[in-house]
N, C-alpha and C positions, 0 to 999 in steps of 0.2 A: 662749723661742721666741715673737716674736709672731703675732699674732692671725693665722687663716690668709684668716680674707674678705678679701677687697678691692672686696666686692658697694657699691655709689652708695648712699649715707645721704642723706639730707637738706643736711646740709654738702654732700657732695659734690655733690649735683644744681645748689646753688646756685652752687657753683665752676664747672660745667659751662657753666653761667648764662652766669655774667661773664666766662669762657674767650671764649665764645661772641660775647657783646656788644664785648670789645673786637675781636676779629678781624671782626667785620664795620665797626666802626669804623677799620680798620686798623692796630692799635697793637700787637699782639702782633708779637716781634721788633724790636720798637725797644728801647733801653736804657730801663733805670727808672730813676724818679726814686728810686727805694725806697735808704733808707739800709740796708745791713745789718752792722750792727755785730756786733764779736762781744769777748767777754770778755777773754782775754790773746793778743792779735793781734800783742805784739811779740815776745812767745815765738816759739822755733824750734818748725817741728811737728815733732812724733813721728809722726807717722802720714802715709799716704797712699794714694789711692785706686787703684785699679784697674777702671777701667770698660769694659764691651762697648760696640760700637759700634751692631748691627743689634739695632732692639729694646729698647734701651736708651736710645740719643741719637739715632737716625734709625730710620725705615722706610721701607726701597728709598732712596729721593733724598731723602725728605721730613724735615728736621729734626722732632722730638718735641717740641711746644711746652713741657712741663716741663724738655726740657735747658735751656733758653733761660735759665730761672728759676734752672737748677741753675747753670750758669757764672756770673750775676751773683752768686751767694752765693759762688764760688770765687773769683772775682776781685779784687783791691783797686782803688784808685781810679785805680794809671797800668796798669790793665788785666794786670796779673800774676797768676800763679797763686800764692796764700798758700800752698798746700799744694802737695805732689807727685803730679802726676797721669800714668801710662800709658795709654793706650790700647791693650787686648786684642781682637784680635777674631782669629776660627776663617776670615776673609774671606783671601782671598791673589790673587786675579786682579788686582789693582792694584801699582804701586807704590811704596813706602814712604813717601818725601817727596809722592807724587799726592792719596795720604790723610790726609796732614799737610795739604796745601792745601785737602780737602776737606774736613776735619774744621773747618779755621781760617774758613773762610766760611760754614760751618752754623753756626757756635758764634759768631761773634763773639768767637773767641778767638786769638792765635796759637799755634798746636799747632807744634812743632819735629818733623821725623821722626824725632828718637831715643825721641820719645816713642811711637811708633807699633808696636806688635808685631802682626804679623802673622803667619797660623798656620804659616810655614813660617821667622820668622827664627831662632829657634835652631840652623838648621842651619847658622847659621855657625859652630859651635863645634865642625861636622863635619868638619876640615879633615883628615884623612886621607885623604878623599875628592875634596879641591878640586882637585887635579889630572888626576884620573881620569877616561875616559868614561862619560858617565854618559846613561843615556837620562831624558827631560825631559817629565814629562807634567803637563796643566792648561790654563789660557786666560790669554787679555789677554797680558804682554808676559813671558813666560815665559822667554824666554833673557836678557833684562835684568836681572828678577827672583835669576835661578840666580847671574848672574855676580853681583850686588850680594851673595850670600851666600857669594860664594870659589869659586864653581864655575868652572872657567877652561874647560871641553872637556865640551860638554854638547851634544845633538843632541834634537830634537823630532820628535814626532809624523809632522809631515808630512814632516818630512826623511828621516824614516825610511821611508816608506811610498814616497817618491818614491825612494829607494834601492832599495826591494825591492818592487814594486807588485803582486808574486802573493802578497802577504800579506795585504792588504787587500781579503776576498772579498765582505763583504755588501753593501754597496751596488751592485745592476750597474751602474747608470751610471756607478761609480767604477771598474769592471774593464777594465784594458788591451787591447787588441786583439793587440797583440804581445808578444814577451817579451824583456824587457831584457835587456841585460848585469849579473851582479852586481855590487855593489862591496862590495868588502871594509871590511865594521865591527864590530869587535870592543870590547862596552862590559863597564866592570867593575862598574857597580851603575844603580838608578834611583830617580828621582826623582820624588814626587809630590806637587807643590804645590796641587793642588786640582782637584774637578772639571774635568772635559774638556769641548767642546760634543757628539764623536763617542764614544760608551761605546763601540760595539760596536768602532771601530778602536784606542783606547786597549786595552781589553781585550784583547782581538788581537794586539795587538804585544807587550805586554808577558807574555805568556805564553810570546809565540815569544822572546824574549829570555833569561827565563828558563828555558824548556824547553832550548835551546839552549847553555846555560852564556856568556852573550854575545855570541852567534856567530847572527845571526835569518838565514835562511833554509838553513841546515843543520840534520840531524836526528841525535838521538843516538836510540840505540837504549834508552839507560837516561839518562832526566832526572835532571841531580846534585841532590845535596843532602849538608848545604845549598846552598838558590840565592843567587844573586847577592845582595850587599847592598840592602836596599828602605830608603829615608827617605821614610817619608811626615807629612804633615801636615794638620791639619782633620778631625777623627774625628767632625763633625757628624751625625749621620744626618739632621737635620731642621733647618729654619732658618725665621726669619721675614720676611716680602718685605710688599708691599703686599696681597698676597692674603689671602683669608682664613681659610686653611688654611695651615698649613705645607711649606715645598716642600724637594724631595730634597735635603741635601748633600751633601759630598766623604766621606761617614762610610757614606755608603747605596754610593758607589763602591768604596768599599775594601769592603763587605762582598760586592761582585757578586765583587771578583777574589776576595778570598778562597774563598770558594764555591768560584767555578770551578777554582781553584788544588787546593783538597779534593778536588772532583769526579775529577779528570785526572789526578793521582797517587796521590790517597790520602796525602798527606800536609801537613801546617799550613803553610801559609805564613806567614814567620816576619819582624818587621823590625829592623831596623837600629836604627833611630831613629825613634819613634813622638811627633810632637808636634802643639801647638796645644792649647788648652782641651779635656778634662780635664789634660794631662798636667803633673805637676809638672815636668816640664824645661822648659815655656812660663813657670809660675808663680816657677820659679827664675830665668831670665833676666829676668822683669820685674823682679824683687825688684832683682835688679843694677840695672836701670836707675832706677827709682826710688832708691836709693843714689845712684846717678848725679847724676840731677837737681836731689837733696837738696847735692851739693860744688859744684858749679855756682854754686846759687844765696846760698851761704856759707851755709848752715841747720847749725849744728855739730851736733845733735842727734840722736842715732840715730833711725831710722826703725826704731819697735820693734812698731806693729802696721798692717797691711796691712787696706782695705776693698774687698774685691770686690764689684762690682755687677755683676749680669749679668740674661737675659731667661729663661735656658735653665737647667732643674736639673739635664739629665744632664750640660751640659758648665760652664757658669758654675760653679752652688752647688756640682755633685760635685765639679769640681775646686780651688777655692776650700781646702772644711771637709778634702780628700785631703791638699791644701799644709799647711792647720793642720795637720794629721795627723804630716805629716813632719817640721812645724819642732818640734811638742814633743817627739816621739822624738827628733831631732836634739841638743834641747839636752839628756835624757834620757841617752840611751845612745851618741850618737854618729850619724851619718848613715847612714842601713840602704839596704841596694841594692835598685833598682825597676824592673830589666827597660828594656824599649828605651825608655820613656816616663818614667824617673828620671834625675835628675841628672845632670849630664857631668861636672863638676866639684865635687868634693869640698871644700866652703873654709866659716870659720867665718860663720855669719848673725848680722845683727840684727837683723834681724826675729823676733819670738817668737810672733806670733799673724797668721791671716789671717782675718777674719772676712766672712762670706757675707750679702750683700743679694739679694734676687730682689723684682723689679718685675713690674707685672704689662700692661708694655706691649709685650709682643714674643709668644713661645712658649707662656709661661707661663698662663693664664687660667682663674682659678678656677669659672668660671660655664660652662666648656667639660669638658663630662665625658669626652671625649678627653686631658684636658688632660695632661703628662707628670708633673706631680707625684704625691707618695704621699696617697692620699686617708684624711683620716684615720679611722678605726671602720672601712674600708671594704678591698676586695681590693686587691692594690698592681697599678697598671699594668705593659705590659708595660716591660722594659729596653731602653730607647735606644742606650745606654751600647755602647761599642767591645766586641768580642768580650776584647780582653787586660785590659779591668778587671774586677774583680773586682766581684759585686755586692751593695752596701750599700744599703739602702732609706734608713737614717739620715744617707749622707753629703747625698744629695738633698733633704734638709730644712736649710732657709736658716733661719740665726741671726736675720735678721728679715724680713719681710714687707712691703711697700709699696708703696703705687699708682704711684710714678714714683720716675726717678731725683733730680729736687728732691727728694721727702720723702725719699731716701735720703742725700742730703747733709745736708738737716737735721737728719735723724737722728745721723748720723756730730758733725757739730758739739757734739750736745746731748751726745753720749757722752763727748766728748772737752774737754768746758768752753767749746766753742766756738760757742752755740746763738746765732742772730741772736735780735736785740730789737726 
C-alpha cells in the first residue's frame, strides 16, 4: 500500500514552481523536447490501462496539466499509444465518438471511440431489450445515445409528458389549461442513462410507469410486482466539476427514486441491469475492449494485468480491487454470479489481476476531511457506495497512491520494467 499523503513537500512546492513558470511563459501544452525511453519498448505489452476521465485527465473543460505529461510518456514518436488504453468514465450525456474527439484535442492524442466507455455502454449487450418500448431518461442526445446502444423504440421524457400532460403537476407554469386527448403507450422497461435536468418530472413519470405496469396515466388498484425491467447506469452519487465541492450525480438520482419507490409501496425497487463504475459488468466490457485494441494493433501478447486509474474510491478504486476480486475467484473456482451489476457473459479472461491507482486530483483529497476515503487510525466515513453493493471499507483502499495521473503512469512503467530514463 502506498504512502497515503499526498500533502506539497518541498519537491513538490518546487514542481509547483516550474508548473507555474512555464505556463506563464506559455509552454505547458506544447510537445516536449523530453526523450522518454523506456527499457523493452519492442516487447508486446501485457498490461493496460484504464483511466477515468473527470478528475483524472480533465476538470469540467479544462485539461489536467499532468495528463499532458502522462500521454507524452504513452505515446512513441509517430504519436501512437505503446500500451492499450480505455477510457472509463460514470459520464453519459455525450456521445461516444463526441468524447473521442474531445478526449483527442485535450490530450493531443488520437482517442478512437471504441476506446471510450461510457456509463451506460454495456447496455449493449442488453439486447433482449433492443426492440422493446422502453422509456428514456437523462440529457444531451438521449435518443442518439439509446439507438447507438440497439435500442430501436425508445420514447423520452418530454415526449412522454407531452403525451400525458396531467402527469406532470409540479411546475405551474408547466400545467395545461385543458385536457388532452390520451394516446395510447404502452412501454415494457426503462431506461436510465444519467441524470435528468427536471428530477421532480423524471421522478414523476417514471413512477407513473411503473406503478401502472407500463400503461402511465391509468391506475391499478394493486401496483405489480415485480415492475417493469429498470437498466440504469452511473451509480455516482458524487462527482467532481470545477467547483469546489463535489456536485450531485446520477447515483444521488437513483437513490431519490429508490426512496420513493420504498416509500409508495413498501417494496425495493429492483434493476435489471445495474452499470457504469463500480460495476463489474462496466470493468468486464472494458477488459474486452482493451483485448480488442491489443489484436488491432498486432500486440500477440496477452493482456494479463489491468491498471485502473481513477479520482473516486467509492466508484474508481471499489470497483477496480471488486474486478480483482472476480477475476481471481474466476480463475479460482470458476466465474460466481453478481446480481444486476455482474457479468453478462460468462467467457474465459486473460486478464488475471486489476490493480487500483487513486490520484488526488479530482474527489479524492487528503487534506479534505470530508474527503470520501477511509481515514486511517480514524472512524470510516460515511458509504457513498450504491444501495446493491455491499460494504467493504478494504475494497476503497487503492493499491497505490499518487499525486497525478503522470506519477501514476510512471508508476505503472517502473512496475512493469518500463520506467522512463
Amino acid at each position: 500500500m502506498a504512502a497515503w499523503g499526498c500533502v506539497a513537500s518541498l519537491g513538490a512546492a518546487r514542481w509547483l514552481c516550474w508548473r507555474a513558470a512555464r505556463a506563464a511563459a506559455g509552454l505547458l501544452g506544447r510537445p516536449s523536447r523530453r526523450s522518454y525511453a523506456v527499457g523493452p519498448a519492442q516487447s508486446p505489452p501485457t498490461f493496460g490501462f484504464l483511466l477515468d476521465i473527470d478528475g483524472v485527465l480533465v476538470r469540467g473543460h479544462r485539461v489536467i496539466p499532468a495528463a499532458l505529461e502522462a500521454f507524452r510518456r504513452l505515446m512513441n514518436s509517430q504519436g501512437q499509444l505503446r500500451v492499450p488504453v480505455v477510457f472509463v468514465t460514470n459520464a453519459g450525456n455525450s456521445l461516444q465518438h463526441s468524447k473521442a474527439q474531445e478526449l483527442s484535442a485535450l490530450l493531443g492524442c488520437e482517442v478512437d471511440a471504441d476506446q471510450v466507455i461510457l456509463s451506460h455502454s454495456p447496455m449493449k449487450l442488453f439486447s433482449e431489450y433492443h426492440e422493446k418500448r422502453m422509456l428514456v431518461s437523462g440529457q444531451g442526445p438521449v435518443v442518439e445515445n439509446a439507438q447507438g446502444l440497439g435500442f430501436r423504440n425508445v420514447v423520452t421524457m418530454d415526449e412522454l409528458r407531452m403525451a400525458f400532460p396531467l402527469l406532470d403537476m409540479v411546475d405551474l407554469e408547466r400545467r395545461l389549461k385543458t385536457t388532452p386527448s390520451p394516446v395510447p403507450l404502452f412501454f415494457k422497461g426503462v431506461l436510465l442513462l444519467g441524470e435528468p435536468v427536471r428530477w421532480e418530472t423524471s421522478l414523476q413519470l417514471i413512477m407513473d410507469v411503473l406503478l401502472s405496469n407500463g400503461s402511465p396515466g391509468t391506475g391499478l388498484a394493486t401496483p405489480p410486482y415485480p415492475h417493469l425491467p429498470i437498466l440504469a447506469s452511473n451509480m455516482d452519487l458524487l462527482w467532481m466539476a470545477e467547483a469546489k465541492m463535489p456536485r450531485f450525480g446520477h447515483g444521488t438520482f437513483l437513490l431519490c427514486l429508490e426512496t420513493i419507490y420504498q416509500k409508495v409501496t413498501g417494496k425495493e425497487l429492483r434493476y435489471e441491469g445495474l452499470m457504469g463504475k463500480p460495476s463489474i459488468l462496466t470493468y468486464q466490457y472494458a477488459q474486452d475492449l482493451i483485448r480488442r485494441q491489443a489484436e488491432r494493433r498486432g500486440w500477440v501478447a496477452p493482456i494479463r494485468k489491468l491498471y485502473a486509474v481513477g479520482d473516486n474510491p467509492t466508484s474508481d478504486i471499489y470497483g477496480a480491487n471488486l474486478f480483482h476480486q472476480y477475476l481471481q475467484k474466476a480463475t479460482r473456482d470458476g466465474a460466481p454470479e453478481l446480481g444486476a451489476g455482474g457479468p453478462r457473459q460468462q467467457q474465459p479472461s486473460a486478464s488475471q489481476s486489476c490493480i487500483s491507482i487513486l490520484v488526488c486530483t479530482g474527489v479524492y483529497n487528503p487534506s479534505n476531511p470530508q474527503s470520501t476515503e477511509p481515514v486511517l487510525g480514524g472512524e470510516q466515513p460515511p458509504f457513498h457506495g450504491h444501495r446493491d453493493l455491499f460494504f467493504s471499507p478494504g475494497l476503497m483502499e487503492a493499491s497505490h497512491v499518487v499525486n497525478d495521473v503522470n506519477e501514476a503512469v510512471q508508476l505503472v512503467f517502473r512496475e512493469e520494467g518500463w520506467a522512463s530514463e
